[in-house]
N, C-alpha and C positions, 0 to 999 in steps of 0.2 A: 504494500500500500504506500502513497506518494502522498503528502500533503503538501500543499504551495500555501502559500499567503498572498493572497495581493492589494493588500492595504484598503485599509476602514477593515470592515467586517468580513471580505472577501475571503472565503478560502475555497479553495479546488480540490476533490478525492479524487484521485486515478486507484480504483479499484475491482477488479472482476470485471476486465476490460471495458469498465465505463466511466466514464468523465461525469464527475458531480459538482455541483457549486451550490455553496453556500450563499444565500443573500448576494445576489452578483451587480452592486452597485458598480460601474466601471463607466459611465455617461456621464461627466461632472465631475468626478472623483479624483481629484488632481494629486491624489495618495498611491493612486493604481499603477504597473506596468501595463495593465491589457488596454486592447482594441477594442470596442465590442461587436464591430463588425470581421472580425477576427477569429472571434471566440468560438469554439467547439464544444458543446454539452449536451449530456443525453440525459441526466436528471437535476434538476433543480431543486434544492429544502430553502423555506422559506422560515425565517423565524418571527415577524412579524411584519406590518402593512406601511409604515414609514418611507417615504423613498428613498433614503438613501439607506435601506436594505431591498427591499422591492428592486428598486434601478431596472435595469434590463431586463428583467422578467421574461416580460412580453415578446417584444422583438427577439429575444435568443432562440423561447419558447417554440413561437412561431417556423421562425427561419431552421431550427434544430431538430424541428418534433418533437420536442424532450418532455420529459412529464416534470412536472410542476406538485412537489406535495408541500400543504401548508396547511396553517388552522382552515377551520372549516369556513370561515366568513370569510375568509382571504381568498382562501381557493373559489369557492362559489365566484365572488367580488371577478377572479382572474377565469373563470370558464366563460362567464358572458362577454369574452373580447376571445374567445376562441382558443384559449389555452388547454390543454390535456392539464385536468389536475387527479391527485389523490387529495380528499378533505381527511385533514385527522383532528386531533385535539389533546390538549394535555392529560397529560399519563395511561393516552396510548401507544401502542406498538404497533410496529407493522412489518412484516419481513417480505422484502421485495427481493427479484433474482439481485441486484445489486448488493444487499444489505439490507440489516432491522434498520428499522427509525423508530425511536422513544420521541414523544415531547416533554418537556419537563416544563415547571412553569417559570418566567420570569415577572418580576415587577417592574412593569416599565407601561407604556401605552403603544396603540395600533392601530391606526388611521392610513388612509390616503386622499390629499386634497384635490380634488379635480380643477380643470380647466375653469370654470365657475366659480373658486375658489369655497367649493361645499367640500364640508367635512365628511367622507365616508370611516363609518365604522368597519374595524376589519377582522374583529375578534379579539381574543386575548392575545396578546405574545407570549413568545414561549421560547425556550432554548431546545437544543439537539443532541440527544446521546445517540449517536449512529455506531453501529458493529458490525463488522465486512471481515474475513481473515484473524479472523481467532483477536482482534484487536478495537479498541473501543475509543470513540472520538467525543469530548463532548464541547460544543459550542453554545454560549451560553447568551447569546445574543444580546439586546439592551436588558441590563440587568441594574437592579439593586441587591446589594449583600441580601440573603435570608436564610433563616437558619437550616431552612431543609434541605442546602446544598451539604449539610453533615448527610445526612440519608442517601442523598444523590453518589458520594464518596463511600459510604457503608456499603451500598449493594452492586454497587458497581468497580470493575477494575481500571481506571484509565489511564489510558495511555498517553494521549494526550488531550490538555484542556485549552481551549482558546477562550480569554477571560477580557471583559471591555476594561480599559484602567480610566478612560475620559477623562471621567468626572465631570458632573455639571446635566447632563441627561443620563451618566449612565453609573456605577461605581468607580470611586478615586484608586487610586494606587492602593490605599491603606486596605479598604476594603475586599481588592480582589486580593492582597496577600490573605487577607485571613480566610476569605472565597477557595485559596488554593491549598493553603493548610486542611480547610475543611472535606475539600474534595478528594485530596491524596493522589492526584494525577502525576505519572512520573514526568510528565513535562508538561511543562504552564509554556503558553505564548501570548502575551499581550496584542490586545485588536483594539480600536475603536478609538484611537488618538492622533493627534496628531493633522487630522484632516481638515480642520476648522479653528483657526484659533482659540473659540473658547474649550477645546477639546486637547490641548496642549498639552504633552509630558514629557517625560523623559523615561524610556521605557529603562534603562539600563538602572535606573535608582530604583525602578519598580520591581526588576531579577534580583536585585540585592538585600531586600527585603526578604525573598524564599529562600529556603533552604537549600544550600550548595548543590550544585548542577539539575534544579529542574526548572528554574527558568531559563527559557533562548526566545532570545528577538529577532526575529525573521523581517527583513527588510523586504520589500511586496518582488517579488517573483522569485525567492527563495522556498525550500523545500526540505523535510523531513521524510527518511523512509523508515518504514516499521517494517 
């Protein structure tokens, strides 16, 4: 299994010969390496309705064929623009020939603003424990600390955790350290910074906070193999 990062919330599974993307902002995203008319994917996991997770959805969707799974209000929201979705929801599973999908839940909110500037609602948000090859990924998308990422950690083995450090929408540094002590992931990689000034950090003070060698900062088109 291959993971990429490419900056914001961006990440890519190459597993069980299929290309997956996490929340594939890449239109706007001045944090990215990709193209989006570049881009190659055959499943899409959405973790909530925000556009700068949403992003490319559509257009990839489309252009790719790719299936699209996300909470259920989202997916719905993405079938009526002709997207192939699975609807799930938190703290279910699902095992597709690619891999399971968990959702887990996050504290955060889930909207998409139309052209109108109307607020659609898009369901809960929720984070990602995905398992492909005997290995476990979890992405915890716009989050606040909560304590059930101890449980999240209890019943699961991970391998790696991709945790937001922001701050300001999403958890600060201080927070995903203790988010990564709780979860017991043997690699933490910080997302969701750095894209927006008020989103600013510094991830390397944020690795120095964990416990020796399970933080690494992957700079956007960098990769982990498991």
């Amino acid at each position: 299994m291959k993971l990429t990062y490419h900056g914001h919330s961006v990440v890519k599974i190459e597993t069980n010969g299929k290309t997956i993307f996490i929340d594939p902002f890449i239109t706007g995203n001045g944090a990215t390496d990709l193209k989006a008319d570049e881009v190659q994917v055959d499943v899409i996991l959405l973790t909530h309705g925000h556009g700068d997770h949403v992003g490319d959805t559509v257009p990839l969707a489309l252009r790719n064929n790719a299936l699209v799974v996300a909470p259920f209000e989202l997916a719905t929201y993405l079938s009526w623009q002709g997207v192939n979705v699975h609807p799930m929801h938190i703290g279910g599973a699902h095992q597709f020939e690619f891999g399971k999908v968990k959702l887990t839940q996050a504290f955060h909110g889930s909207s998409y603003i139309d052209e109108n500037k109307q607020i659609i609602y898009t369901g809960m948000p929720c984070g990602i424990l995905f398992s492909a090859e005997g290995k476990t990924i979890y992405h915890a998308g716009d989050t606040a600390l909560f304590s059930d990422m101890k449980l999240i950690g209890e019943r699961n083995v991970i391998d790696v955790a991709f945790l937001p450090i922001g701050d300001n929408f999403t958890m600060g540094p201080e927070d995903a350290a203790l988010a990564a002590e709780w979860l017991r992931a043997k690699t933490v990689v910080p997302i969701h910074y750095n894209t927006f000034p008020v989103i600013e950090q510094d991830p390397g003070q944020f690795i120095s906070m964990l416990k020796a060698g399970v933080g690494k900062v992957l700079r956007p088109g960098e990769s982990i193999e498991l």
